[in-house]
C-alpha angles and dihedrals in degrees: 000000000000092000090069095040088063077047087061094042082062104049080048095052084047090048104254111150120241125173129219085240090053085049107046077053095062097087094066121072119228120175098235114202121216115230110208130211089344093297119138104248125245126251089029083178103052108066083062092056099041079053098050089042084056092043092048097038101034133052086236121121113239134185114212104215118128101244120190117176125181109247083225083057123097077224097090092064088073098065121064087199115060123175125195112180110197122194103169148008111307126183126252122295114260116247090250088051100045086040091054093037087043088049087042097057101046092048085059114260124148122235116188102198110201121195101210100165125116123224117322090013093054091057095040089053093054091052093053096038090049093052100047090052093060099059078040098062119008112204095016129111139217099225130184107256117242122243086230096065125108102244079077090063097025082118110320120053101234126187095180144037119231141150117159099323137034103228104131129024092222155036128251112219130182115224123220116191095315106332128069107242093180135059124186112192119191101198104061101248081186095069082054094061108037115107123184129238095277094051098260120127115261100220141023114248103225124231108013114028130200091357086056090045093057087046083063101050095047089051092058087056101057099047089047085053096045092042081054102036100019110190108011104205072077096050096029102139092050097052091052096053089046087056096048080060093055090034091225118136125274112258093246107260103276132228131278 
């Protein structure tokens, strides 16, 4: 994860504390989830389960602790995957939370935006969410992703997008320079994911079942490897060799 330990050197350089201990724990990978505006996230269970699914499918070291920072914390800039599961409104960020989340981003850290909420809550969320994201990041769009990204190949080959439902055939993504630093789903992947204490899942997914369940799944690991590896022409060597672990094929080398 060397990508993310230049990110550290330059929280240092700008003054944000990080500990040795902080540091040693950059080579394994945790799902942090942000908390906004004080409120207990949603899906408390499913950052956990997307974790243990990229310890068992990658080659990438994992711990399994449950990790919730507050998006007004320094803390986020620890973590090069960030999740925040909306299932509501919410009011606008407060300046402390958009600055470290806007310092966050350009640094290079990965936030994965899921939109869990059902029916009314699901469009009041996006409006929230939309809105916010214009006074986040001026001049920049939220774009449907292209089949063709990376993020589709990161590890899995996947032809189609899915969580737990199947409202929208695509992601939204915001670029930053030329990779993209923010990802919107629409089908709370989360509720995918989320298993109960016993283990169960803790929601159908609707229509398609277990099939759509895996689709899910595959799809979290690729945004947690490309939030990890980004583009990887530039990381090459290490995909493949996460891929001989899993003794699945080599993408073909790709164009100039």
């Amino acid at each position: 994860m060397s990508r993310w330990r230049l990110v550290v050197g330059l929280l240092v350089v700008i003054g944000v504390p990080v500990s040795t201990g902080e540091a040693s724990d950059l080579d394994c990978f945790r799902v942090a989830q942000v908390a906004v505006g004080g409120r207990a996230p949603a899906r408390p269970n499913a950052p956990m389960v997307l974790a243990q699914e990229v310890r068992y499918r990658t080659a990438v070291e994992v711990r399994l602790d449950r990790v919730v920072v507050p998006m007004a914390s320094d803390a986020i800039y620890q973590y090069p995957f960030l999740l925040w599961v909306g299932e509501g409104a919410f009011p606008p960020l407060a300046d402390e939370e958009r600055n470290h989340l806007r310092t966050y981003l350009q640094l290079g850290g990965f936030l994965l935006v899921d939109n869990a909420g059902e029916g009314p809550a699901r469009e009041a969320f996006e409006k929230s969410f939309r809105e916010e994201f214009r006074r986040l990041l001026p001049g920049a769009d939220l774009q449907p992703i292209p089949p063709t990204h990376v993020i589709f190949r990161s590890f899995y080959r996947l032809s189609s997008v899915a969580g737990r439902w199947r409202l929208r055939p695509y992601l939204e993504g915001a670029l930053l320079g030329d990779r993209v630093a923010l990802v919107y789903s629409h089908n709370d992947l989360s509720g995918a994911w989320a298993r109960d204490g016993f283990g169960r899942w803790e929601f159908e997914t609707v229509p398609g079942g277990a099939v759509q369940r895996e689709e899910a799944i595959r799809l979290g690991v690729n945004l947690a490897l490309y939030g990890l590896l980004l583009d990887y022409k530039d990381e090459q060597a290490h995909v493949e060799g996460l891929l001989n672990r899993r003794r699945l094929p080599a993408p073909p080398p790709q164009g100039p």
